[in-house]
C-alpha positions as CSV (number, residue, x, y, z in Angstrom):
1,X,-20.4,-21.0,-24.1
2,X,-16.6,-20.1,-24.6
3,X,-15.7,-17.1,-22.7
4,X,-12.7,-15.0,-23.1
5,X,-11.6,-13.1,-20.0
6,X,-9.6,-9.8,-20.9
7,X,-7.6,-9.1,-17.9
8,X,-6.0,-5.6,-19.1
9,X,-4.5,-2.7,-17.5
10,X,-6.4,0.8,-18.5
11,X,-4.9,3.9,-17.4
12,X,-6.9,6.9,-16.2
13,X,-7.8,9.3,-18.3
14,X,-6.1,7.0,-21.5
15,X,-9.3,6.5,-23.6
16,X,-7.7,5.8,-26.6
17,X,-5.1,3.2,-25.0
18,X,-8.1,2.4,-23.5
19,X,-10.1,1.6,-26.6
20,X,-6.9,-0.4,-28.2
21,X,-7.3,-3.1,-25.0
22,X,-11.3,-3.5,-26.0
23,X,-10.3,-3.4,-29.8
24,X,-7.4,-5.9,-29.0
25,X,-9.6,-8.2,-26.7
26,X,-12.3,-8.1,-29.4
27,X,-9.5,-9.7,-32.3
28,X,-8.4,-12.5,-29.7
29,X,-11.9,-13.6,-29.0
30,X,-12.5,-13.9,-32.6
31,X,-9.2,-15.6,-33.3
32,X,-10.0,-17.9,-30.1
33,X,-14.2,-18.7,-31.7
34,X,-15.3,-17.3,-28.5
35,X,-18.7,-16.8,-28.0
36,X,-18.2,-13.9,-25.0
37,X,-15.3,-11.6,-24.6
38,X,-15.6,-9.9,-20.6
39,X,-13.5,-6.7,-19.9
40,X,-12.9,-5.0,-16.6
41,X,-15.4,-2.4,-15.0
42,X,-15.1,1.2,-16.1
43,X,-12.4,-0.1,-18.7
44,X,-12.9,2.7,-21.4
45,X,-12.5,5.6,-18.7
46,X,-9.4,3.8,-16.3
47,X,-10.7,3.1,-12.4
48,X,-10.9,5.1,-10.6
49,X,-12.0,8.2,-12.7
50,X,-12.7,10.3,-10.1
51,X,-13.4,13.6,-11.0
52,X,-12.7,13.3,-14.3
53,X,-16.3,12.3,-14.6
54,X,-17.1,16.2,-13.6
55,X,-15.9,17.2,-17.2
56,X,-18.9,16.8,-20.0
57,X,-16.2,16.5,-22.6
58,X,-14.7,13.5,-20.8
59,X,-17.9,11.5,-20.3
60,X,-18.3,12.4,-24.1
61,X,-15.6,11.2,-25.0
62,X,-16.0,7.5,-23.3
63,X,-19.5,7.5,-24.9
64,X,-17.7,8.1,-28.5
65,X,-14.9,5.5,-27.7
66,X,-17.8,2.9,-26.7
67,X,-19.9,3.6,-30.0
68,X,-16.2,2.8,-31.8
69,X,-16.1,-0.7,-29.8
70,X,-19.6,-1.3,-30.9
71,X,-19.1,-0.9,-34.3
72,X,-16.1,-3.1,-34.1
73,X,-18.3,-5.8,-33.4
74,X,-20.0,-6.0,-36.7
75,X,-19.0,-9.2,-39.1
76,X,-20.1,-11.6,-37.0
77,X,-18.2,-12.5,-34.0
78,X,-18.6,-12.7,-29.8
79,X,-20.3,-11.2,-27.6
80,X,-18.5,-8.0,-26.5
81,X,-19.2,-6.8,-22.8
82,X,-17.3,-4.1,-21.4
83,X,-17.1,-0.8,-18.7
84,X,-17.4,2.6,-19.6
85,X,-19.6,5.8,-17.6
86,X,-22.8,6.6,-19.6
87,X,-25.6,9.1,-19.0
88,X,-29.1,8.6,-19.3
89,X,-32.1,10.4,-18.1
90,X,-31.1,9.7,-14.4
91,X,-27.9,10.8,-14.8
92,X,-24.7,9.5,-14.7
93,X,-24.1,5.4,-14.1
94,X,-21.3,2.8,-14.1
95,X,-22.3,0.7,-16.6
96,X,-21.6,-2.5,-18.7
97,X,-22.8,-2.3,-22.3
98,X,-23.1,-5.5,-24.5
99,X,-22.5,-5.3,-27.9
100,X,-22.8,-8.1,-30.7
101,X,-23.3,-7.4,-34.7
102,X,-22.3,-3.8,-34.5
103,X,-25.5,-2.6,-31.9
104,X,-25.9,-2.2,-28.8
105,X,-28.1,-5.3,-27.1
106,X,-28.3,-4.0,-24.0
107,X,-26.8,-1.6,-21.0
108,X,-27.0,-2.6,-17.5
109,X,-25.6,0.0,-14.8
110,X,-24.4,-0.8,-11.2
111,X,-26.8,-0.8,-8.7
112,X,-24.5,-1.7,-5.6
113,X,-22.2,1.9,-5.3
114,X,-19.5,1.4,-2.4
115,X,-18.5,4.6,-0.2
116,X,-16.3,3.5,2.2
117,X,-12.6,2.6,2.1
118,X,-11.1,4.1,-1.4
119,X,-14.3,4.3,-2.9
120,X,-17.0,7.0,-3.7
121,X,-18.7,6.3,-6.4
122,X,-22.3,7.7,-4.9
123,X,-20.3,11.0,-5.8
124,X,-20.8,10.4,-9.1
125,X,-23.2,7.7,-10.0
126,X,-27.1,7.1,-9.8
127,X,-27.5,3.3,-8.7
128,X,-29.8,1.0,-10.8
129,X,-33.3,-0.1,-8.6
130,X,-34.2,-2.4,-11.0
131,X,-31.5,-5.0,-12.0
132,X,-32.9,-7.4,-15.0
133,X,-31.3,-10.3,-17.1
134,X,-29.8,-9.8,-20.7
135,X,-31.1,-12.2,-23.7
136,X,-28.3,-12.6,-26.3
137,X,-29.7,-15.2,-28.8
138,X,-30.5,-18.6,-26.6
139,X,-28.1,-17.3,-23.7
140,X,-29.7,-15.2,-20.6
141,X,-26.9,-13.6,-19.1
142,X,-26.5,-11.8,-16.1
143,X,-24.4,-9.0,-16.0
144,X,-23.0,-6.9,-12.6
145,X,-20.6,-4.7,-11.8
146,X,-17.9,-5.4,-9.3
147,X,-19.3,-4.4,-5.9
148,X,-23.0,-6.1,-7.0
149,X,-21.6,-9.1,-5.7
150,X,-19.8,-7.7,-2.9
151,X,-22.6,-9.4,-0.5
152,X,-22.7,-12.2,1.0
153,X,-23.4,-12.2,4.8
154,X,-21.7,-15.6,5.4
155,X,-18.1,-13.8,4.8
156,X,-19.4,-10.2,5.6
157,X,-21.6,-10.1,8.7
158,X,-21.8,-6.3,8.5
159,X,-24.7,-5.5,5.9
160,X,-23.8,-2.5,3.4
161,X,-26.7,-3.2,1.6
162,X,-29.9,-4.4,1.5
163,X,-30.4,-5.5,-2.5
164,X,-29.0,-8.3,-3.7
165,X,-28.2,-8.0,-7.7
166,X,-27.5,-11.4,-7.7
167,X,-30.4,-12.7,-6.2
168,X,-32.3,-10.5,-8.9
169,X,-30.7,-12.3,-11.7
170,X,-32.0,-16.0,-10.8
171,X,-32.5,-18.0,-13.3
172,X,-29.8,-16.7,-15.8
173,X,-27.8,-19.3,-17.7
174,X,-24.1,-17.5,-16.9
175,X,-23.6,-14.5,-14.3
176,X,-20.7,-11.9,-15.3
177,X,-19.1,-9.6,-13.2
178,X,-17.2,-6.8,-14.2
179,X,-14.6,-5.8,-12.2
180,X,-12.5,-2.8,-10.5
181,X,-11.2,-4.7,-7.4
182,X,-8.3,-3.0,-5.6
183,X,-5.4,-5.9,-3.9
184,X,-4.9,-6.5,-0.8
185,X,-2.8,-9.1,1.1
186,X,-5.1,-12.2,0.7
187,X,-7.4,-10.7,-2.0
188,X,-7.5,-13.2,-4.4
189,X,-8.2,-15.9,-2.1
190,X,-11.5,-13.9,-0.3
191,X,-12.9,-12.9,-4.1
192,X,-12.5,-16.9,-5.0
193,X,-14.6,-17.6,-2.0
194,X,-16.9,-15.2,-2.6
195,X,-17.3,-16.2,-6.4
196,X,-17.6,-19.7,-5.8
197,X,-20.6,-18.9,-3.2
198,X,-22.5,-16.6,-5.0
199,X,-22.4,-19.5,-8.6
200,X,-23.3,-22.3,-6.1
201,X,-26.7,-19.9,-5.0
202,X,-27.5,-19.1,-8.6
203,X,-26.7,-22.0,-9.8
204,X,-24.9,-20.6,-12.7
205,X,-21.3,-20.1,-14.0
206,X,-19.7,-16.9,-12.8
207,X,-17.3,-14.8,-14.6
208,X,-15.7,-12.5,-12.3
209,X,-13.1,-9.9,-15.0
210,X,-10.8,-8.1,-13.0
211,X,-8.0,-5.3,-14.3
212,X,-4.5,-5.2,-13.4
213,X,-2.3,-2.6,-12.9
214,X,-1.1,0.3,-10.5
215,X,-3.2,3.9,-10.9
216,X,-1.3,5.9,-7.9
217,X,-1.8,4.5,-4.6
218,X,-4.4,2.0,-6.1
219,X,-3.0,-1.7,-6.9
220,X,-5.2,-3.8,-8.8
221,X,-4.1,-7.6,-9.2
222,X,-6.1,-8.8,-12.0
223,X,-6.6,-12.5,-10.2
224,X,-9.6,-13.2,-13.0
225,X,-11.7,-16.5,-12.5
226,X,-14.4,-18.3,-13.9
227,X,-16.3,-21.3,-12.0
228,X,-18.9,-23.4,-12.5
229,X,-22.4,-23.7,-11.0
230,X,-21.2,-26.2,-8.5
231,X,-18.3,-23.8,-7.7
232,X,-15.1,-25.7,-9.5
233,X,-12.7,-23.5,-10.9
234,X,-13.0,-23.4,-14.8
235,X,-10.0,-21.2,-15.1
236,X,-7.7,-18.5,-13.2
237,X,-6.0,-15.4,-14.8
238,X,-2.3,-14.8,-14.2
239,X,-1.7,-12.1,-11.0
240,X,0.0,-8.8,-11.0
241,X,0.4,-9.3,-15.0
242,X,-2.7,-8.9,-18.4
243,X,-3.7,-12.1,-19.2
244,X,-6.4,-13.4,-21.4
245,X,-7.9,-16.5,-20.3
246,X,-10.4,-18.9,-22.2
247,X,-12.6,-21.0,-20.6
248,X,-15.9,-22.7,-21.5
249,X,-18.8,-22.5,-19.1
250,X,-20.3,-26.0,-19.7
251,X,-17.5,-27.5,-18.8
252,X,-17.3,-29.1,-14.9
253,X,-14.3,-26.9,-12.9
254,X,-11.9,-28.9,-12.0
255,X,-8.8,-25.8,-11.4
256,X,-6.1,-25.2,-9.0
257,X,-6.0,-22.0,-7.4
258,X,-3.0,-19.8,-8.3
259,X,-2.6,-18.6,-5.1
260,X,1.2,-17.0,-4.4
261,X,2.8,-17.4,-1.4
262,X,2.4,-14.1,1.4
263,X,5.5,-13.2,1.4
264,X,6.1,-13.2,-2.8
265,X,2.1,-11.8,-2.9
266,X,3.3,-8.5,-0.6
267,X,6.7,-7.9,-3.0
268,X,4.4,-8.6,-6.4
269,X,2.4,-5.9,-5.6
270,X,4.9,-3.5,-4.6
271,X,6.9,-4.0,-7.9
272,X,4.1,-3.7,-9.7
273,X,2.7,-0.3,-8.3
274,X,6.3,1.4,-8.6
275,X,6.9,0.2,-12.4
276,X,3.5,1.4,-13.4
277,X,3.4,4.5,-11.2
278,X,6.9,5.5,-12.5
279,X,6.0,4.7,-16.4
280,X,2.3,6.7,-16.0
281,X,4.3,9.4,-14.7
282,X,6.5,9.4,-17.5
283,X,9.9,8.5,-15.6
284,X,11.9,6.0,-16.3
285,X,14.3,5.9,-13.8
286,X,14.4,6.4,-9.7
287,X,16.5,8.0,-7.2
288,X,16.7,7.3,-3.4
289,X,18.6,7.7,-0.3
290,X,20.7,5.0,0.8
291,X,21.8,4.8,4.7
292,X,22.6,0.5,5.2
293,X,19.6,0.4,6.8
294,X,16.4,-1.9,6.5
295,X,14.1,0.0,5.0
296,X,16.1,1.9,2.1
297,X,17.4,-1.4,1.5
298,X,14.2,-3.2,0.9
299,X,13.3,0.0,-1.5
300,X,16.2,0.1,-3.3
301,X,15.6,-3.8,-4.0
302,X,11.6,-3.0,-5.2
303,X,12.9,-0.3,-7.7
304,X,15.4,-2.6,-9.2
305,X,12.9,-5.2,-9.5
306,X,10.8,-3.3,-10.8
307,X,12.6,-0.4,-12.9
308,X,16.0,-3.0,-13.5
309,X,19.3,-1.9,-11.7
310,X,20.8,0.0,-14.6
311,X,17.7,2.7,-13.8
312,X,18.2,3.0,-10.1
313,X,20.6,5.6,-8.1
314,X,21.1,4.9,-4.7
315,X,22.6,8.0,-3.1
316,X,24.5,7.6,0.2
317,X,25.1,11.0,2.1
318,X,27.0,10.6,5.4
319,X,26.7,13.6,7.7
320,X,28.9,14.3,10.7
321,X,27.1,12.2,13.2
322,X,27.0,8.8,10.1
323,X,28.9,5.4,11.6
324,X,31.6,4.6,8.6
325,X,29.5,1.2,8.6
326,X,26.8,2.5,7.2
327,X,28.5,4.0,4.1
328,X,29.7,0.5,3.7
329,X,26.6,-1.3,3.9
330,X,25.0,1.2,1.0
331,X,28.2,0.9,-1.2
332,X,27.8,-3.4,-0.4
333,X,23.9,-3.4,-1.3
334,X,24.2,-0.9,-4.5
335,X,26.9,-3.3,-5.4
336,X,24.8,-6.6,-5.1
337,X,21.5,-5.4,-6.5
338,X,23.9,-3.6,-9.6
339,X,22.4,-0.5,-9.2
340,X,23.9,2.9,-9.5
341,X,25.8,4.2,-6.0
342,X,26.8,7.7,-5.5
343,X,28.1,9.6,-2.3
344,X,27.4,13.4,-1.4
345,X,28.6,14.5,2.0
346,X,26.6,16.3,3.5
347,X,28.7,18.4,6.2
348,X,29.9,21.0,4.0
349,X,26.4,21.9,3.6
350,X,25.4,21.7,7.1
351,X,27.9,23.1,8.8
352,X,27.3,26.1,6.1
353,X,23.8,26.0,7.5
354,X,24.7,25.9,10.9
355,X,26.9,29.1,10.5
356,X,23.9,30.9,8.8
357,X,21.5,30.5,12.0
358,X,25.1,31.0,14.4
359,X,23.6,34.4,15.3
360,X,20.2,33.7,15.7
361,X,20.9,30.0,17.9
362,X,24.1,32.4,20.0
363,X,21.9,31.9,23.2
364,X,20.6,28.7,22.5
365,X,22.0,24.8,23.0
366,X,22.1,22.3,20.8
367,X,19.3,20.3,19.9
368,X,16.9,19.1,17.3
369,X,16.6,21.9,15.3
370,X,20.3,21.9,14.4
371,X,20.5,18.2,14.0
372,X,17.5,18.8,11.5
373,X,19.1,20.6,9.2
374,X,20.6,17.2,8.4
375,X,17.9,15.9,7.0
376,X,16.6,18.7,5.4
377,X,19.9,19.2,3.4
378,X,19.8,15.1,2.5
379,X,16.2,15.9,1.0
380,X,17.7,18.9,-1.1
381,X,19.8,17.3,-2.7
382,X,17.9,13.9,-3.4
383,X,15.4,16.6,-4.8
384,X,18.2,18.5,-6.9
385,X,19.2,14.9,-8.3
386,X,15.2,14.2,-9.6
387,X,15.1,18.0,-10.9
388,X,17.8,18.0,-13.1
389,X,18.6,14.2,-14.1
390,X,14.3,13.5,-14.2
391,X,14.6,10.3,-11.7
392,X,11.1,9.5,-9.6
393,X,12.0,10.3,-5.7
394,X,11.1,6.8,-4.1
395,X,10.9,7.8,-0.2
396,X,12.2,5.2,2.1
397,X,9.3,5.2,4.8
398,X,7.7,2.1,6.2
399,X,4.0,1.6,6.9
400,X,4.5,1.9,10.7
401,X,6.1,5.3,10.0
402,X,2.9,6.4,7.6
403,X,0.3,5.4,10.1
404,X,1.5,7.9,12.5
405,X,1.5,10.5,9.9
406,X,5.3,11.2,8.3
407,X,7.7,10.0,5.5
408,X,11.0,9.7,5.1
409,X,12.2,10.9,1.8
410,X,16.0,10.5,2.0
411,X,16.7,7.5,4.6
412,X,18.1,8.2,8.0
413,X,21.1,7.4,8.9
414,X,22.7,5.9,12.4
415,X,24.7,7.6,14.2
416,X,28.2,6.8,15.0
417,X,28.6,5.3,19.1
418,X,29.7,7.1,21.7
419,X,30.0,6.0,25.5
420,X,26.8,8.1,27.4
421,X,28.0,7.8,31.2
422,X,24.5,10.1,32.0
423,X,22.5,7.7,29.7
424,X,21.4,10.7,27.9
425,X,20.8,8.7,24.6
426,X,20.6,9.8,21.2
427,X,17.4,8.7,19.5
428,X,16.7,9.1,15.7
429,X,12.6,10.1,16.0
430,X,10.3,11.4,13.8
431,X,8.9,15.2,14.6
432,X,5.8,16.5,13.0
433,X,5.9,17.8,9.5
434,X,8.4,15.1,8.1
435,X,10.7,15.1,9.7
436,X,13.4,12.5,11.1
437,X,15.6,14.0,14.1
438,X,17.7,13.1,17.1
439,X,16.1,13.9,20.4
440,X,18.3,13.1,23.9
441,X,16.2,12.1,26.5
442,X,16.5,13.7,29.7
443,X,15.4,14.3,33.0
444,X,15.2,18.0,32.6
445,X,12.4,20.0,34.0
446,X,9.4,20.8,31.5
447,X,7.6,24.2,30.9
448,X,5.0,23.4,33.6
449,X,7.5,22.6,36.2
450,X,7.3,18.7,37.0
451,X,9.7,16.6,35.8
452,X,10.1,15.4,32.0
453,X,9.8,11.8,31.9
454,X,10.7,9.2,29.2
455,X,8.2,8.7,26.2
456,X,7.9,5.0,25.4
457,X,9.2,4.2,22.1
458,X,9.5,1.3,19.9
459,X,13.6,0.5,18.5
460,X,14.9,-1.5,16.2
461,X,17.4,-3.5,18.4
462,X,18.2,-7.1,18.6
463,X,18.1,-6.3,22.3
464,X,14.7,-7.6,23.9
465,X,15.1,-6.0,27.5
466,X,17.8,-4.1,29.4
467,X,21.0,-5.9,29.6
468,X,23.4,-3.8,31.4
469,X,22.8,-0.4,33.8
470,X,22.0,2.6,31.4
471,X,24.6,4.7,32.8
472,X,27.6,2.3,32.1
473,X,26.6,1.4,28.5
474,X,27.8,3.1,25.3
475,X,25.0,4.1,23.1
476,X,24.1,4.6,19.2
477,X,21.3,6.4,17.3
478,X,19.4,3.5,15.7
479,X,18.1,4.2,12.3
480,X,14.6,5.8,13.3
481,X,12.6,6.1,17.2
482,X,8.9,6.1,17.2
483,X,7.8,8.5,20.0
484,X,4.4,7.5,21.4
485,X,2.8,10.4,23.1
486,X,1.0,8.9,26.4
487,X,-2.1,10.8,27.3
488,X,-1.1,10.4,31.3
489,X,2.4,9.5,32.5
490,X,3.4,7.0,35.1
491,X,3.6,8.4,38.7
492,X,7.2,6.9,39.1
493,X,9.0,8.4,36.3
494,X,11.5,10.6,37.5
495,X,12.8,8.3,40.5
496,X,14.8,6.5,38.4
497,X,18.2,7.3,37.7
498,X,18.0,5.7,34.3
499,X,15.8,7.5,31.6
500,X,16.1,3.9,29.0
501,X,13.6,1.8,28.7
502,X,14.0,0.2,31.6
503,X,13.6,2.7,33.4
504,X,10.1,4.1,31.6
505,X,8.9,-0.1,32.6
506,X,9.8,0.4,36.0
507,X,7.6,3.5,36.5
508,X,4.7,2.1,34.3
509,X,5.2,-0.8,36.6
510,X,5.3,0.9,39.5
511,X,1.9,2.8,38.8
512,X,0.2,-0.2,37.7
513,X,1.2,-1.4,41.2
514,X,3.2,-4.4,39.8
515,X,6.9,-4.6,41.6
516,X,9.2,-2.9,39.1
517,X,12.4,-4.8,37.7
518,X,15.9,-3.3,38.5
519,X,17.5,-2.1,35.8
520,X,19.3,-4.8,33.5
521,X,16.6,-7.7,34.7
522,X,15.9,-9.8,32.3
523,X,12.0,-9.9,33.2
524,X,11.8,-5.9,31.1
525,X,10.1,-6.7,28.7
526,X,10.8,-4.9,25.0
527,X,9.5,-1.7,23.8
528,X,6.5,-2.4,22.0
529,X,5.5,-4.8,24.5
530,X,5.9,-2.4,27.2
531,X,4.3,0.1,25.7
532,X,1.1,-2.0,24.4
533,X,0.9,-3.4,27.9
534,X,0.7,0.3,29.4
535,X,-1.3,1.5,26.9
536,X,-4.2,-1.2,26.6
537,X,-4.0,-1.4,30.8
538,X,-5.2,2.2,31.1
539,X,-2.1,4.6,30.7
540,X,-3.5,5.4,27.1
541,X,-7.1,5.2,28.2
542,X,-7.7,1.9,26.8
543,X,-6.3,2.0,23.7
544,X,-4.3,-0.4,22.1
545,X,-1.3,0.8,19.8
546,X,0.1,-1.5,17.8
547,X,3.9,-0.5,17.5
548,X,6.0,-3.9,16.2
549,X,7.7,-4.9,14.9
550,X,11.3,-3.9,16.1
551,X,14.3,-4.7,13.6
552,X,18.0,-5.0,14.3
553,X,20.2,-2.6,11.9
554,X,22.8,-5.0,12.3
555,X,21.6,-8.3,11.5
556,X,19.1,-7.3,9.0
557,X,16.2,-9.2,10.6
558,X,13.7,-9.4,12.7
559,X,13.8,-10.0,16.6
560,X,13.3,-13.5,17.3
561,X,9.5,-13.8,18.5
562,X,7.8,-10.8,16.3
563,X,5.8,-11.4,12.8
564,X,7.2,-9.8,10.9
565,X,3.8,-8.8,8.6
566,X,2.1,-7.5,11.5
């Protein structure tokens, strides 16, 4: 049998674009003499519908679009399976219809319905109990839907499930799997596995039909295979692109795996999420904030990758506290990727804020909240830019930065150094609510009465312990802190003179009952690791933060001894 595998990109919602992939898949199978032409799960509607599927009038609507695919088929020609939501007298199911002659020969519906992760599907969909072969002509095929094959206990020891679709289909002469499967790093190499070990128990070919494309925070990397009963690769689909793929299931798989390198996997994915996010939104061009530091850098990089430099604005805005080396790392990168640069200072409009809240702050120092106003005027105007030019914001926050729940939309910016002969050092760190602030740290007395000590924080500094006494050392806001809260602090704290981080691993040391290291010793250990160490001894009650790696703002690289994918 000659299959062709349609590895499209729907778009939510787009049934009619929709219905021009199934239509367009349909004329290439013919042109090809295919005998089967395989399309993606849920391909009529876009994955993941969500609550779309609520509305009569859009589960209507894929029905229609379906019956039009259907009657597309007549003439003669393949075998046309593809996606769509259809209702029957259980309700509403995932299903695969086949089509061949103009008629429907048969509708199978999912019967495995994931709830975990991204997925929800028992929201909307009744599961199939009873999973049974289709007979097209001579050919016995067995149809499934994505997650139907998602289980096999040799690579998933935890049991979701206690059918087994596939096992139900024994017997059949090719197995087809219809696919919504969202990437991850090292996706395409656990579906081949799987694949290959669910056709060598069947003993049958296996289709696997996977879409491509970005639908919001969803990235889907197409990664489409076919393999024979013994396993062998017939023939791979292209990643993080459409491709149509013809392969013949009688034929012994003899295929190399496309498999892209980690590194190229993680940037292929990233490119492809912005450019299709950017163009389902209808924008066609993007606007960030530019500080000379790692992460806007790496942005900035993605969205002319993915948009091309001519429809990127990088947007440096310097406040009082900026280093003049910073503006000149911006102007240097917008220069080398060829992307548009602009610079807005910000001080005008933050000192015009400061004078506003003069009256109100009179009796107050100087702290965060005034050095947030920074921030908050840089988001303003990257906002401003977007509103009246119609760029897509791209925020310049990092995954570390996410996971502890805030963004940053406009890049921060280091501060400019100053010598700190109390080693009260300014730390860019991120505040509840989104923001990204400078915090000193400091010995100072807290509400309750006892001493404030040191939080331990992860840097981005090429420096990997303490090498010279706090007090004597200049210091400089790196580009952003991450402040972990402990839930008990270290008996010792507040004896040190020093309030850096050597001082924080002398107290943890000291209440772990380990001899603590004088300050500049060479046997501190970094940030992270100090703070993991604590953390997983018992200082965080046993749990174990993850909070590497560190990067230097100077070098543009990462410390010597991290991973940098962890």
């Amino acid at each position: 049998m000659r299959a062709l595998l349609a590895q499209v990109s729907p778009v939510v919602g787009a049934i009619r674009a929709n219905l021009g992939l199934v239509l367009d898949a349909l004329a290439r199978g013919r042109a090809a003499h295919a005998d089967l032409v395989v399309l993606p799960e849920l391909v009529l509607s876009g994955y993941p519908p969500r609550d779309l599927l609520n509305y009569g009038g859009f589960v209507s609507a894929c029905e229609a679009a379906a019956a039009e695919a259907v009657v597309a088929t007549e003439g003669g020609g393949p075998i046309l399976v593809f996606g769509a939501p259809t209702r029957d007298g259980e309700g509403l199911r995932n299903s695969a219809i086949v089509a061949q002659d103009g008629r429907v020969v048969a509708v199978r519906h999912k019967a495995l319905l994931p709830n975990y992760d991204i997925f929800d599907e028992t929201r909307y969909f009744v599961p199939e109990t009873h999973v049974r072969p289709v007979r097209v002509g001579r050919a016995r095929l067995g149809i499934t839907l994505c997650e139907d094959i998602w289980n096999a206990p040799d690579l998933f020891p935890r049991h979701r499930y206690t059918q087994d679709p596939v096992a139900d289909l024994a017997g059949c002469d090719v197995l087809v799997n219809l696919s919504a499967s969202p990437f991850h790093a090292g996706k395409g190499m656990l579906r081949r596995a799987l694949v290959r070990g669910k056709a060598v128990r069947a003993r049958a070919p296996l289709l696997f039909v996977n879409q491509v494309g970005g639908n919001d925070e969803l990235v889907f990397d197409g990664h489409s295979l076919a393999v024979d009963a013994y396993g062998g690769l017939l023939g791979e689909a292209a990643s993080f692109a459409p491709d149509h793929v013809l392969v013949d299931t009688g034929a012994t798989g003899a295929g190399e795996p496309r498999d892209l390198p980690f590194e190229q996997e993680v940037v292929e994915a990233l490119t492809l999420g912005i450019r299709d996010y950017a163009a389902r939104c209808g924008f066609r061009s993007a606007v960030l904030g530019l500080s000379g530091g790692v992460d806007s850098a790496v942005v900035c990089a993605l969205a002319a990758r993915a948009l091309g430099p001519a429809n990127v604005l990088g947007v440096a805005m310097p406040g009082p506290y900026s280093s003049p080396i910073s503006l000149e790392d911006a102007r240097e990168l917008a220069r080398h990727l060829g992307t548009g640069f602009l610079v807005l200072p910000i001080q005008g409009p933050y000192e015009a804020l400061r004078a506003t809240l003069a009256e109100r702050f009179a009796d107050r120092s100087f702290d965060v909240a005034e050095e947030n106003l920074q921030a908050r005027v840089r988001g303003a105007l990257v906002m401003a830019l977007s509103n009246k030019e119609g760029h897509l914001v791209l925020t310049t926050g990092n995954k570390s930065e996410a996971a502890v729940g805030y963004c940053t939309l406009t890049a921060t910016w280091p501060a400019a150094s100053r010598s700190s002969p109390t080693c009260s050092r300014p730390t860019s760190t991120a505040w509840p609510g989104g923001s990204t602030a400078t915090r000193r740290s400091s010995p100072a007395a807290s509400s309750s009465g006892r001493p404030r000590p040191s939080w331990p924080r992860t840097r981005r500094t090429s420096d990997r312990s303490c090498p010279t006494p706090c007090s004597t050392r200049s210091s400089a806001s790196t580009s952003r802190t991450r402040w972990i809260r402990p839930t008990s602090w270290p008996a010792a704290t507040t004896r040190s003179p020093c309030t850096g981080w050597c001082a924080w691993w002398r107290a943890a040391s000291t209440s772990a009952g380990r001899p603590p290291p004088a300050c500049g010793s060479r046997r501190t250990p970094s940030a992270p690791a100090a703070a993991s160490r604590w953390l997983s001894s018992g200082g965080g009650r046993g749990r174990r933060i993850a909070v590497g790696p560190p990067y230097s703002l100077t070098t543009k690289r990462a410390v010597s001894g991290t991973d940098p994918r962890s």
